[in-house]
DSSP file (Angstrom, degrees, kcal/mol; ACC not computed):
  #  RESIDUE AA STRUCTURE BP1 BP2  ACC     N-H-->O    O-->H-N    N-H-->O    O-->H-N    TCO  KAPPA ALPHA  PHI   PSI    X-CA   Y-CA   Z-CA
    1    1 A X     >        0   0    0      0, 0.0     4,-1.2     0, 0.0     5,-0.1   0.000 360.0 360.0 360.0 -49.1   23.7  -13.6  -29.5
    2    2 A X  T >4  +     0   0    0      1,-0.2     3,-0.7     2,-0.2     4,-0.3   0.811 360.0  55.9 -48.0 -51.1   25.1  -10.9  -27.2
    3    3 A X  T 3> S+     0   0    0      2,-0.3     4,-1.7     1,-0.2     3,-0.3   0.606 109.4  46.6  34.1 -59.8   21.5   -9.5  -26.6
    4    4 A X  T 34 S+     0   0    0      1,-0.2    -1,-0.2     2,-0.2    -2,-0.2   0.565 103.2  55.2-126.9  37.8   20.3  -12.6  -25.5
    5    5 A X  T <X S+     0   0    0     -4,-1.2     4,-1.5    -3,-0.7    -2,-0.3   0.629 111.5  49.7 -68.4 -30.3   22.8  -13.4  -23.4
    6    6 A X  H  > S+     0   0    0     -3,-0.3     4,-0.6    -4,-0.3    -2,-0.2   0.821 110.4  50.5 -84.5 -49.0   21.9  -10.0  -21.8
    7    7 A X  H  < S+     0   0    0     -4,-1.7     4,-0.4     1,-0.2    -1,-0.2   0.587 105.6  55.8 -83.3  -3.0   18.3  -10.9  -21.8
    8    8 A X  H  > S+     0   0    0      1,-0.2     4,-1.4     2,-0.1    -2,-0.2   0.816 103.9  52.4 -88.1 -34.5   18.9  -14.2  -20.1
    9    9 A X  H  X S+     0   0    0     -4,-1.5     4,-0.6     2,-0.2    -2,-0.2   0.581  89.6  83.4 -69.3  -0.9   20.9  -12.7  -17.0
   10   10 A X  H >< S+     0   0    0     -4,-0.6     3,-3.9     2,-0.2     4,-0.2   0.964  99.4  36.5 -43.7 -99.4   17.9  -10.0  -16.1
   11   11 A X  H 3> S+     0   0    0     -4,-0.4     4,-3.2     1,-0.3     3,-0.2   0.576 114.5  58.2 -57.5 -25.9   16.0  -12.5  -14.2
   12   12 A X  H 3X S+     0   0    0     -4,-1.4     4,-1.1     1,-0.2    -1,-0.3   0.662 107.6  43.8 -85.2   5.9   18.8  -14.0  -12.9
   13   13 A X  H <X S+     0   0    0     -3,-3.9     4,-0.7    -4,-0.6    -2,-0.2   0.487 111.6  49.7 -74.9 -13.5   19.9  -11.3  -11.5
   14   14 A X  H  > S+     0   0    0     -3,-0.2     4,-2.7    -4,-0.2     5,-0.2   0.837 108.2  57.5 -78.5 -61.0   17.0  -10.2  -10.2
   15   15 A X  H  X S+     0   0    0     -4,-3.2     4,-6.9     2,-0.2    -3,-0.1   0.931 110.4  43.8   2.3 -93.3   16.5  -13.7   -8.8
   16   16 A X  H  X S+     0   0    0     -4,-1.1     4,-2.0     2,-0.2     5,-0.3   0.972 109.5  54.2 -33.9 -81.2   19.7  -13.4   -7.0
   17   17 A X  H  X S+     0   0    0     -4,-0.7     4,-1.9     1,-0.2     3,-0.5   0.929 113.3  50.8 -20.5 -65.3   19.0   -9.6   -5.7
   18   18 A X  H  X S+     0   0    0     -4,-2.7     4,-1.3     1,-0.2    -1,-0.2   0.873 106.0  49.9 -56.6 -45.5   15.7  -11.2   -4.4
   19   19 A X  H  X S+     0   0    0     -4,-6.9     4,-1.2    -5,-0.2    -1,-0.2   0.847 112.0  44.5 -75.6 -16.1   17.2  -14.2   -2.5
   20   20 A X  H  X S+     0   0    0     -4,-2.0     4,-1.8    -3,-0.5    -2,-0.2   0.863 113.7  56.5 -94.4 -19.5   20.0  -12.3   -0.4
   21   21 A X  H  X S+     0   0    0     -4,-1.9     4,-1.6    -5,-0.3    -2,-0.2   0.781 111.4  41.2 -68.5 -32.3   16.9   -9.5    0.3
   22   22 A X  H  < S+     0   0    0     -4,-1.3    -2,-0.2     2,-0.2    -1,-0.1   0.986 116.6  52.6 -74.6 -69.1   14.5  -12.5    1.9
   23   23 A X  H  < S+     0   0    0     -4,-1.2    -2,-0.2    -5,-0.2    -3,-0.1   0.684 109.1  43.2 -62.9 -47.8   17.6  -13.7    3.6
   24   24 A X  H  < S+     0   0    0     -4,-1.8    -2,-0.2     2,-0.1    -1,-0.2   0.998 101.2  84.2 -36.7 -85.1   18.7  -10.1    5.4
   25   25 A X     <  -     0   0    0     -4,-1.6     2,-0.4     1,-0.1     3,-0.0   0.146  68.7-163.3 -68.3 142.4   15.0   -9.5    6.4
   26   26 A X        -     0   0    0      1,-0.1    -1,-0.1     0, 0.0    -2,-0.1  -0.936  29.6 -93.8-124.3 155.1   14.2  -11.3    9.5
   27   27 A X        -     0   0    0     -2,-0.4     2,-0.3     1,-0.1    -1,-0.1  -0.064  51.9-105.1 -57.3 137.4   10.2  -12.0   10.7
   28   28 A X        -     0   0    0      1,-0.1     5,-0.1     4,-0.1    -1,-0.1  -0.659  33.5-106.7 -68.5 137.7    9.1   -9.2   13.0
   29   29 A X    >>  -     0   0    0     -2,-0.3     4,-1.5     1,-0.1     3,-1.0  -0.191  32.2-107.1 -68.2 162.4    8.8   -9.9   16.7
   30   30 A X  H 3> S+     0   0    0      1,-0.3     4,-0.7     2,-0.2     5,-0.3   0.880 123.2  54.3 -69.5 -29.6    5.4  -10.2   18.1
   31   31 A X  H >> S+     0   0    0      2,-0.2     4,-1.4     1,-0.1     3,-1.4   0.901 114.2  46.6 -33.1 -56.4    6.1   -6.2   19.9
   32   32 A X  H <> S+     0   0    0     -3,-1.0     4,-2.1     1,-0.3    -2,-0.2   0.880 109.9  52.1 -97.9 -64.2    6.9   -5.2   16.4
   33   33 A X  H 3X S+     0   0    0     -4,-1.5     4,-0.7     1,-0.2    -1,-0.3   0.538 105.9  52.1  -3.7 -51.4    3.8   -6.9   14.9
   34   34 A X  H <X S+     0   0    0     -3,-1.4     4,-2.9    -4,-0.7     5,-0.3   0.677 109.7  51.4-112.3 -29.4    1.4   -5.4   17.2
   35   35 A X  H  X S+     0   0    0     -4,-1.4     4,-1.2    -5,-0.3    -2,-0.2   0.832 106.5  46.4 -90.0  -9.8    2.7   -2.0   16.3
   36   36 A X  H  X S+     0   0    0     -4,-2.1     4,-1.0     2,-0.1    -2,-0.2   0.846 114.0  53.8 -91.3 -16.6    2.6   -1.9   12.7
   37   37 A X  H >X S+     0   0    0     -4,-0.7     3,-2.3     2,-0.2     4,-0.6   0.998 111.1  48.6 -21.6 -85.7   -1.3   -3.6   13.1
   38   38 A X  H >X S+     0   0    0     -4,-2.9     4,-3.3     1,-0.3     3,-2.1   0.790 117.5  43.2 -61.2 -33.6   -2.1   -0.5   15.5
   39   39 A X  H 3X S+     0   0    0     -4,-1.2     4,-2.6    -5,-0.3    -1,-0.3   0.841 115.6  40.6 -59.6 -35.4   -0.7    1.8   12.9
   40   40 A X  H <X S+     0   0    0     -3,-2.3     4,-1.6    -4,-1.0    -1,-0.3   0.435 115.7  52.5 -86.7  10.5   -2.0    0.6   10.0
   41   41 A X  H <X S+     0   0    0     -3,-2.1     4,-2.6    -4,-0.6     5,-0.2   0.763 110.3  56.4 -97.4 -56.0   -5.6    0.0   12.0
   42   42 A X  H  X S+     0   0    0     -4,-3.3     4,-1.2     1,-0.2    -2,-0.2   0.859 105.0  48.6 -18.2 -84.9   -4.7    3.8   12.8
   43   43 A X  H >X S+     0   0    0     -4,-2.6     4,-3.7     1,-0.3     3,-1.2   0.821 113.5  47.7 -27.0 -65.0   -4.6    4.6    8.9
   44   44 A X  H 3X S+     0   0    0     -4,-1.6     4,-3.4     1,-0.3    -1,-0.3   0.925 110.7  46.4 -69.5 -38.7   -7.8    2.9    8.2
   45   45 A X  H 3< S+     0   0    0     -4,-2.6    -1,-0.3     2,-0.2    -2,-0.2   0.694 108.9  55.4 -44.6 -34.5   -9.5    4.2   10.6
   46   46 A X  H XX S+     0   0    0     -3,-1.2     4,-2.9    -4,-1.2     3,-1.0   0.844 110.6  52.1 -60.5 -56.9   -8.3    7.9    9.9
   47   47 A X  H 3X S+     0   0    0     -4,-3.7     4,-5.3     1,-0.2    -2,-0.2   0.878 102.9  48.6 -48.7 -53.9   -9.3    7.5    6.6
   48   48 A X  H 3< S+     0   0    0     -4,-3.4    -1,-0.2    -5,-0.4    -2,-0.2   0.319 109.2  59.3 -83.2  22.0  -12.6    6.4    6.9
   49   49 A X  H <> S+     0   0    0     -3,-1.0     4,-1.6    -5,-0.1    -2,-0.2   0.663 108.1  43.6 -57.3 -90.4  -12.9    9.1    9.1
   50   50 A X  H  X S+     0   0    0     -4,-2.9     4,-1.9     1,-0.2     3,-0.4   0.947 111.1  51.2 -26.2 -75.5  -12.0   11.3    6.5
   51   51 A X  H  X S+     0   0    0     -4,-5.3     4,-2.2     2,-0.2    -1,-0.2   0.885 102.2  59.6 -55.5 -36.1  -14.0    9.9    3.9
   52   52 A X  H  > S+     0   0    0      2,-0.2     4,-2.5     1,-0.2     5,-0.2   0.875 114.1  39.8 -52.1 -36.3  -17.3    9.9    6.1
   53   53 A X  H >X S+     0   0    0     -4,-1.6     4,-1.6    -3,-0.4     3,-1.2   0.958 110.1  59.6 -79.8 -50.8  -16.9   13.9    6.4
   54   54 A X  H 3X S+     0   0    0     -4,-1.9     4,-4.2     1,-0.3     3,-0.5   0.876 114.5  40.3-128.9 -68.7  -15.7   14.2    2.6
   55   55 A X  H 3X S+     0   0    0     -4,-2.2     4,-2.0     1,-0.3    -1,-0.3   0.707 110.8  54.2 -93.5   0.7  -19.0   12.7    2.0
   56   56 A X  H << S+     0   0    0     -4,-2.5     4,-0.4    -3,-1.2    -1,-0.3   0.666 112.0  46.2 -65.3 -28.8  -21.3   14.5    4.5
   57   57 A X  H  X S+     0   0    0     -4,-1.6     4,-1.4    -3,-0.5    -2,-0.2   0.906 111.8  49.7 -81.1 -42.9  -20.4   17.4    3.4
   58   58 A X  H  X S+     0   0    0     -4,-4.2     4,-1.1    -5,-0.3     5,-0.3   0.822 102.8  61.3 -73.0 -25.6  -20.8   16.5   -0.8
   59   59 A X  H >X S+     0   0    0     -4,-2.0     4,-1.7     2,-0.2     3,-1.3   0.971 109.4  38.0 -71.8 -80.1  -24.2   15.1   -0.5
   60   60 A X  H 3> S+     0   0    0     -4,-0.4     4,-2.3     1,-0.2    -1,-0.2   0.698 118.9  51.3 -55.9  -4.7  -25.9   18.6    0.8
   61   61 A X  H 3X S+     0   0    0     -4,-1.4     4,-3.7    -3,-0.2    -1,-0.2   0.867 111.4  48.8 -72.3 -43.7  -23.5   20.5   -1.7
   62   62 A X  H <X S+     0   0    0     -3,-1.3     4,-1.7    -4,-1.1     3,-0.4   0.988 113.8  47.2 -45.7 -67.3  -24.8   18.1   -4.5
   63   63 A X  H  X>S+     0   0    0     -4,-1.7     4,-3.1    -5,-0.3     5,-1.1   0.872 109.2  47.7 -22.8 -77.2  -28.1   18.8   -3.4
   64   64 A X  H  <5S+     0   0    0     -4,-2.3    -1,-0.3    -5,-0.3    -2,-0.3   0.865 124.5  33.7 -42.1 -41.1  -27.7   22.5   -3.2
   65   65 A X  H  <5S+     0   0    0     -4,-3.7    -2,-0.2    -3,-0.4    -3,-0.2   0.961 121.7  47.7 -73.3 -64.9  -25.9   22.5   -7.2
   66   66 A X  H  <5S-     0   0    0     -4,-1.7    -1,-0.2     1,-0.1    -2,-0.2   0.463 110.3-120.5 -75.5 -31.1  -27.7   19.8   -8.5
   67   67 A X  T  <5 -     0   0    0     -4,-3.1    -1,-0.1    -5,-0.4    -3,-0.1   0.346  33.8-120.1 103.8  14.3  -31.3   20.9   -7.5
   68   68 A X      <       0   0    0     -5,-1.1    -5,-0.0    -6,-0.3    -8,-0.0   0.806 360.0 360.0  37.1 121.6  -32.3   17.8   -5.2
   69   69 A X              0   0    0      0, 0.0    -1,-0.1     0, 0.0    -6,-0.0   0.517 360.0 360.0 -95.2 360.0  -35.3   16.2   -6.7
């Protein structure tokens, strides 16, 4: 009985935990907005960045191991 008493208050605690966390965060202002956009536009961009050289270099390595047909 104890046990799942235990197992009924989880989610409501969790619940709870979750509504005063929504309620503390307030909406970003549109300034605030526009700079976690450029950053994360940043990111992607860096990355695929990244990834284009990652794979300019592994296709003539490929080549070279693999014996290019």
């Amino acid at each position: 009985m104890d046990q799942a008493k235990e197992l009924l208050e989880m989610p409501r605690e969790f619940l709870k935990d979750g509504r005063s966390f929504v309620t503390r965060c307030s909406k970003p202002d549109r300034r605030e907005f526009l700079r976690i956009s450029q950053a994360v536009g940043m990111g992607f961009l860096i990355m695929g960045v990244i990834g284009y050289i990652v794979k300019l270099i592994h296709i003539p390595v490929n080549n070279i191991l693999v014996g290019g047909a």
